[in-house]
C-alpha positions in Angstrom: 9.1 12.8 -18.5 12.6 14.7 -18.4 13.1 17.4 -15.7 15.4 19.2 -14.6 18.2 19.0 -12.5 16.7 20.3 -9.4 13.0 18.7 -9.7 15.7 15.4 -10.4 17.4 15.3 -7.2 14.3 16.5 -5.2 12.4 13.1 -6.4 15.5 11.4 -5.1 15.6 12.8 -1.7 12.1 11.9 -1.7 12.4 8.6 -2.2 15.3 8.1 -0.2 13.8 9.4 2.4 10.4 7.7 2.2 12.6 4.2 1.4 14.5 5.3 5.0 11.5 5.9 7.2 9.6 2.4 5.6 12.2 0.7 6.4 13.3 2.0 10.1 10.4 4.4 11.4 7.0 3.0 10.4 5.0 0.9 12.7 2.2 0.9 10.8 1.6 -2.7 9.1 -0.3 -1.6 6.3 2.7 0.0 4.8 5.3 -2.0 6.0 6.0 -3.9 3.2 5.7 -0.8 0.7 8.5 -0.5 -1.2 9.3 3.0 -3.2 9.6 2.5 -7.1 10.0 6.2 -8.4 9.3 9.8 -7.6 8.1 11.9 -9.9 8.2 15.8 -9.2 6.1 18.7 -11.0 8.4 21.6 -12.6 7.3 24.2 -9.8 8.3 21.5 -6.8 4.6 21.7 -5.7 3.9 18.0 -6.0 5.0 14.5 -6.0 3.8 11.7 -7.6 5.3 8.3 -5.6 5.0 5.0 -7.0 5.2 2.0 -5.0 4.6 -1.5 -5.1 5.3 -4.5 -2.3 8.2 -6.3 -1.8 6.9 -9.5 -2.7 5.5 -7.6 -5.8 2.6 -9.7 -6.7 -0.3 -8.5 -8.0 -2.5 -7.2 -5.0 -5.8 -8.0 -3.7 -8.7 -5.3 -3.6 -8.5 -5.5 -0.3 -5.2 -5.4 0.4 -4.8 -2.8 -2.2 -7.4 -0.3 0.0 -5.3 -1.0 3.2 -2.3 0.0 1.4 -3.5 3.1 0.2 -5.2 4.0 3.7 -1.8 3.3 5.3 -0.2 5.8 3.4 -2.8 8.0 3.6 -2.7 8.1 7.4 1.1 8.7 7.3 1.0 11.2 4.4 1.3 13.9 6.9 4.4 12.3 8.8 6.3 11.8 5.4 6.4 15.3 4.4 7.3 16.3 7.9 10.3 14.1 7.8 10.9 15.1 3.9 10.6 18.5 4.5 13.4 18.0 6.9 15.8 16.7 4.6 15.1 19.0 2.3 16.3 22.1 1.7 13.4 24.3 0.3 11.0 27.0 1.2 8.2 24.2 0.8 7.4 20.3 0.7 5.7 19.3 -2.7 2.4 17.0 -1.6 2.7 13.7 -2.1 0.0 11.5 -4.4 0.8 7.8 -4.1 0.5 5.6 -7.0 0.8 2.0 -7.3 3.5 1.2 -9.8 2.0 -2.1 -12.3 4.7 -1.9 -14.2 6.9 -4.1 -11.5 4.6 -6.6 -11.3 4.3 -6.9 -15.6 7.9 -6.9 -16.0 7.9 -10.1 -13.6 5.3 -11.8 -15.3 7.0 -10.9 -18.6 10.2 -12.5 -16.8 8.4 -15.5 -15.4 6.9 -16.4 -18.8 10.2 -16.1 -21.0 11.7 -17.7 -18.6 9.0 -21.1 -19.2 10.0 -20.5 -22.7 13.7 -21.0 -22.1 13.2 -23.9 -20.3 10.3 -25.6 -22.2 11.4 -28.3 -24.1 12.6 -27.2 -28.0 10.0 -28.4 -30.2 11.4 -29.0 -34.1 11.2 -25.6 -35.7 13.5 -26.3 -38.6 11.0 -28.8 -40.6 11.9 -28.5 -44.2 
């Protein structure tokens, strides 16, 4: 998905600053080991779509997964407070969280070619 310029530098004051308060303002420990993988912005600026995953990025638990998403929930509210400071716009696009998969496939793709590489060579070249 290709945007523009502007809905471009919105999603990354977005995540900056949602990268920013997870880091240094958040005292909530459902979220704080959320980690911001992308920001997505609609063409009118009206919404956000923010993927995350965890910083260990392993595949999450059901539970976990719900404490996560109630966590961010909760500060929902807060974080376009804060992003509507740092921005400067007439309004702050609502924010949908999303967890990102594609972090935790790309390490299991990672993890398996690297068994490959290090698997003993079996004799390919029979003739």
């Amino acid at each position: 998905m290709s945007g523009s310029i502007r809905t471009e530098k919105v999603a990354q004051t977005i995540r900056e600053t949602l990268m920013h308060l997870l880091l240094r303002d958040v005292a909530d420990p459902r979220i704080k080991e959320v980690i911001i993988t992308d920001v997505k912005v609609s063409k009118d600026l009206h919404l956000a779509w923010v993927y995350y995953d965890t910083r260990d990025g392993v595949n999450l638990a059901p539970q976990k997964k719900k404490e996560i998403e109630k966590g961010l929930s909760s500060a929902s509210s807060f974080f376009r407070r804060k992003i509507g400071e740092a921005m400067v716009s007439k309004f702050t696009p609502e924010l949908r969280f999303k967890l990102d998969t594609h972090t935790s496939e790309v390490n299991q793709l990672l993890g398996l070619m690297e068994q490959i590489r290090q698997s003993p060579e079996t004799s390919s070249t029979e003739e």
